[in-house]
C-alpha positions as CSV (number, residue, x, y, z in Angstrom):
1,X,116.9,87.5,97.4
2,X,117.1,86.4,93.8
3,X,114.3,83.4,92.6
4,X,116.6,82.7,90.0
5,X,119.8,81.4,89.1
6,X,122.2,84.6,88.8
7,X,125.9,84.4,87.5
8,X,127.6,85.9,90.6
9,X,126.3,84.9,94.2
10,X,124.8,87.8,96.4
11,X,126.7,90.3,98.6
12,X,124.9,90.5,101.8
13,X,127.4,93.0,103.0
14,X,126.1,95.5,100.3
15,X,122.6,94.2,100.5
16,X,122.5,94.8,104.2
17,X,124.4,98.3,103.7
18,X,120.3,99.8,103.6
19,X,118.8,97.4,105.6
20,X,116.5,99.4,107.4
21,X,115.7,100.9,104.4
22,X,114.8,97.6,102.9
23,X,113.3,96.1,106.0
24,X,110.4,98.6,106.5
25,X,108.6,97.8,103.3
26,X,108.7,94.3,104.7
27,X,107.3,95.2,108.1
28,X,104.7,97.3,106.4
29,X,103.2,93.9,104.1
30,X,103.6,92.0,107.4
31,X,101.1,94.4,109.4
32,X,98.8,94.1,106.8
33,X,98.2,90.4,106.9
34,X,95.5,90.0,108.5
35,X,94.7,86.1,108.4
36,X,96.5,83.0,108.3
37,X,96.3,79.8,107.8
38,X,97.0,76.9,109.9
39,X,100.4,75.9,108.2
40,X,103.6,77.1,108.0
41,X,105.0,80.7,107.7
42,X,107.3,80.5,104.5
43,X,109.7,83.8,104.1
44,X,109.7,83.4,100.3
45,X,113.2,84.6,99.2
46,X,114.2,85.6,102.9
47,X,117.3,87.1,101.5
48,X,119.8,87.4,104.8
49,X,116.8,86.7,107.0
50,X,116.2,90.7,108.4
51,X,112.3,89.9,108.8
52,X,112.3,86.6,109.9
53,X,112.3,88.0,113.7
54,X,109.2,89.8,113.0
55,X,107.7,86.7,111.0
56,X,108.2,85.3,114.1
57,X,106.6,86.5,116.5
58,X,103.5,86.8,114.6
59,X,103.6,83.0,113.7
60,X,101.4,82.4,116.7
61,X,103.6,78.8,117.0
62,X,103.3,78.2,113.3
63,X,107.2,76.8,111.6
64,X,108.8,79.5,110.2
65,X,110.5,78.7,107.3
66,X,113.1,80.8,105.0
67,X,113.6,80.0,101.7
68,X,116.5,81.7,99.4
69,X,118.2,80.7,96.1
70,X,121.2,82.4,97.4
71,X,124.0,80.7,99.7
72,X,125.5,83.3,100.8
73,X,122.6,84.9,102.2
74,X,120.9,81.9,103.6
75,X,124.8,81.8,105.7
76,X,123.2,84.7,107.2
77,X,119.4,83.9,107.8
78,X,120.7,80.6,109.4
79,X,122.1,83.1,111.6
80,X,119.5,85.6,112.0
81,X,116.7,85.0,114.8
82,X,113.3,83.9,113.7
83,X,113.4,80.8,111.5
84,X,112.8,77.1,112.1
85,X,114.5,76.1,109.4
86,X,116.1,77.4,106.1
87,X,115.5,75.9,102.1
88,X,117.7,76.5,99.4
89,X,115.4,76.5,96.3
90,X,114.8,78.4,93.4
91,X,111.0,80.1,93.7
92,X,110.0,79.2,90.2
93,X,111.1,75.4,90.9
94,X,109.9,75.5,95.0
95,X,107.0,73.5,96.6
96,X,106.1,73.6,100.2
97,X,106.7,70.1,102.2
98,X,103.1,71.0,103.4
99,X,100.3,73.4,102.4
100,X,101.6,76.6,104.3
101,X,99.6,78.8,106.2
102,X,101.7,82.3,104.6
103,X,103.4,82.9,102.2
104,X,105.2,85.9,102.8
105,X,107.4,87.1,100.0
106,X,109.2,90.9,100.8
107,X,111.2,92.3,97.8
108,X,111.8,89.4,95.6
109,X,109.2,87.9,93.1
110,X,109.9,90.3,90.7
111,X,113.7,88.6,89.8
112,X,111.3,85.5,89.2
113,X,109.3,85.6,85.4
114,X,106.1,84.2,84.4
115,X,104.2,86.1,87.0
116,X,100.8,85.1,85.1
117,X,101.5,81.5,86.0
118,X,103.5,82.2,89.4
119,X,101.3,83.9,91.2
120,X,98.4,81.5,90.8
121,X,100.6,78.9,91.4
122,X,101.9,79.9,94.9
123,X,98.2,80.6,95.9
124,X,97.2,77.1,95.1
125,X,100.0,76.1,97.5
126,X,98.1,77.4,100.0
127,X,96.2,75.8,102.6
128,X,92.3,76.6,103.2
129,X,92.2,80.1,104.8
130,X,95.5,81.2,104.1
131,X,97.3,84.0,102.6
132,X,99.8,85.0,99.8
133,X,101.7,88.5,100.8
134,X,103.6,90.2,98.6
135,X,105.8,93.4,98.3
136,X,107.9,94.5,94.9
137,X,109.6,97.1,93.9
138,X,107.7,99.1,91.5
139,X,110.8,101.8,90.4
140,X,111.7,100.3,87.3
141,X,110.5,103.7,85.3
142,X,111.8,106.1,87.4
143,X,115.6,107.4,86.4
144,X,117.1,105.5,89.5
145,X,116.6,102.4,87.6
146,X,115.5,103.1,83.7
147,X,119.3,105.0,83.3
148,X,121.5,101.8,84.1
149,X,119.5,100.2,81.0
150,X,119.5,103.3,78.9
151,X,123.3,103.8,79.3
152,X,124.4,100.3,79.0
153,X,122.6,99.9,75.6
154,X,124.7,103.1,74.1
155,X,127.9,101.8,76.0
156,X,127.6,98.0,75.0
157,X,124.4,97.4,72.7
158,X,123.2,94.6,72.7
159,X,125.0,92.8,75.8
160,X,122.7,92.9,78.6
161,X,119.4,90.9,78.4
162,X,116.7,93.3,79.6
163,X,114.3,90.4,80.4
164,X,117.2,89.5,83.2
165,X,116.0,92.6,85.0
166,X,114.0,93.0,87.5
167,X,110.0,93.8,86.3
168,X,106.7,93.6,87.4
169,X,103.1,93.1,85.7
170,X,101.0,96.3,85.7
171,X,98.5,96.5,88.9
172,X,95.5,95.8,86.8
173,X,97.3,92.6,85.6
174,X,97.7,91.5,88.8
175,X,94.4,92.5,90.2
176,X,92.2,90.8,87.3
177,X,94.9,87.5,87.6
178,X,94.1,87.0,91.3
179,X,90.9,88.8,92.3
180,X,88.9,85.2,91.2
181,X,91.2,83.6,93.5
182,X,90.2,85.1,96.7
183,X,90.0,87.6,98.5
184,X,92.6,90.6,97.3
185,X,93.6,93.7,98.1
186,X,96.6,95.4,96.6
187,X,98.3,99.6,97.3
188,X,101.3,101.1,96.3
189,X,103.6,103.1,98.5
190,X,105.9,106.1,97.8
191,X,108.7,105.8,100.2
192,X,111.3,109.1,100.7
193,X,114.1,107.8,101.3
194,X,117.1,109.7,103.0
195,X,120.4,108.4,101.5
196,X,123.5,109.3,102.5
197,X,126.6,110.4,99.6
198,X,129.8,108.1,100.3
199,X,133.4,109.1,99.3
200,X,133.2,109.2,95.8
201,X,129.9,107.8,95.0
202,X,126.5,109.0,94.7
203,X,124.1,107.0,97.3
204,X,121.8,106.5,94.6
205,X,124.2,104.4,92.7
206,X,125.0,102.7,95.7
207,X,121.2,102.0,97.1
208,X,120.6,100.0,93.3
209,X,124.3,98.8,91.9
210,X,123.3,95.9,94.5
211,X,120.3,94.8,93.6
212,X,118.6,95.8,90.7
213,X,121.8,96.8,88.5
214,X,123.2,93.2,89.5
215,X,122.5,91.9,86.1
216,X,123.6,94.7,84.4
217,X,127.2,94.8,86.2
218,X,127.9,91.6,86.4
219,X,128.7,91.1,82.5
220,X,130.9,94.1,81.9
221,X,134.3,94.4,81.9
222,X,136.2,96.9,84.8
223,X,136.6,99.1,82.0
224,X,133.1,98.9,81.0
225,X,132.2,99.3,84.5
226,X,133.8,102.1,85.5
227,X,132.5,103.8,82.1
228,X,129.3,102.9,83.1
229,X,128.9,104.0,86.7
230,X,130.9,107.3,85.8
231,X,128.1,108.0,83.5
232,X,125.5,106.8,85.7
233,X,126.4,109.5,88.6
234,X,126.6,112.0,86.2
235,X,123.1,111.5,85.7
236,X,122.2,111.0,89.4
237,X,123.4,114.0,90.4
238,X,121.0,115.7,87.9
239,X,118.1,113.5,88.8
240,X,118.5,113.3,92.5
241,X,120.8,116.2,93.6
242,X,122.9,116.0,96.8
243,X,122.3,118.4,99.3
244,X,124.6,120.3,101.5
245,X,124.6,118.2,104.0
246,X,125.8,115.1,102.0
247,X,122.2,113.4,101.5
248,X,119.2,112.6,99.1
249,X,116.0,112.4,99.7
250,X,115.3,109.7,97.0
251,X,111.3,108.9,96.3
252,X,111.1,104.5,96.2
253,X,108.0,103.2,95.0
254,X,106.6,99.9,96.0
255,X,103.4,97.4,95.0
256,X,102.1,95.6,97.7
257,X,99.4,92.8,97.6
258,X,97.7,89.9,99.9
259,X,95.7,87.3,98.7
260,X,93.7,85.1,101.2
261,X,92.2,82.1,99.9
């Protein structure tokens, strides 16, 4: 799902261990677009391709088109039903063959910086009546996410980058950035999540260790690792306490907006 170049490729096996978990913010955005254009459909960062299906059959015989920075999960969108045809492009470097009609972008924008310039750049892709959909994950203050940084700084200060995780503007950022554009509308939803605790894990650490904790991880040592998940759980299991029956119910908040232009 990652706009960016990133040091190890993604794991759609872990990725795809929540997939229904992921894919419902996706179908979600999707229901609320409301107009099209006459162009394309473009699945901006389509990840393993769970949404193209659905992309699909809303297309109303438009091309549907994925586009990921990642081989390994464009392997599997190739795979997955819905597209026309996949792209291998970095979003902050991407351009559209032709002006698409959607641009449909589910859990991914916020690996990609700049969003000042981004965002009014994709929209100007656009061609005349179409829309610009977006869904990010808007956790990064909640302890889920704000302990892997907290941690790694006392374990390893100074070796992680925080700019090299994910983040997103502030709403009113992204409401006075593209309201002149268009017509915008942009919510935020709360989604309870029920995890389920694996052998020796807590499902928190699981649900983020492959996505947003990916650039945290991936420049440790095993050692450092292990240190740092062990104190990670510890946390978790304060923060989001399993229950008797092995689960969490883990609150997941998300920005959504769409632009039509």
């Amino acid at each position: 799902m990652s706009g960016s170049s990133v040091k190890t490729d993604w794991n759609p096996g872990a990725y795809a261990r929540f997939r229904d978990l992921r894919l419902r913010p996706g179908l979600d955005l999707l229901n609320a677009v409301g107009q099209m254009g006459a162009g394309d459909v473009v699945d901006l960062g389509c990840g393993n391709g769970s949404i193209g299906e659905a992309l699909k059959a809303r297309a109303g015989g438009r091309q549907v088109i994925g586009v990921d920075a990642s081989p390994a999960m464009l392997q599997k969108a190739r795979q997955a039903m819905g597209y026309d045809s996949v792209q291998q492009a970095d979003i902050k470097d991407w351009h559209p063959r032709r002006a698409p009609g959607l641009i449909f972008s589910n859990a991914a924008l916020h690996w990609v910086g700049n969003h000042e310039q981004l965002m009014p750049r994709l929209a100007r892709m656009l061609g005349k009546g179409g829309t610009l959909a977006v869904q990010m994950p808007h956790q990064n203050k909640a302890p889920s996410h704000r302990v892997w940084l907290s941690l790694v700084e006392e374990l390893v200060p100074g070796r992680v980058d925080k700019m090299g995780t994910p983040g997103v503007m502030t709403p009113v950022k992204y409401e006075e950035l593209l309201t002149p554009l268009g017509q915008f509308r942009m919510w935020e939803t709360e989604y309870y999540q029920r995890l389920m605790a694996e052998a020796g894990s807590h499902p928190v650490r699981r649900f983020t260790e492959s996505t947003y904790a990916r650039p945290v991880l991936e420049v440790l040592d095993d050692a450092e690792k292990a240190e740092l998940i062990r104190r990670y759980e510890e946390v978790m299991h304060a923060a989001y306490p399993v229950r008797a029956d092995g689960s969490v119910l883990f609150p997941f908040r998300r920005l959504f907006f769409t632009l039509t232009v």
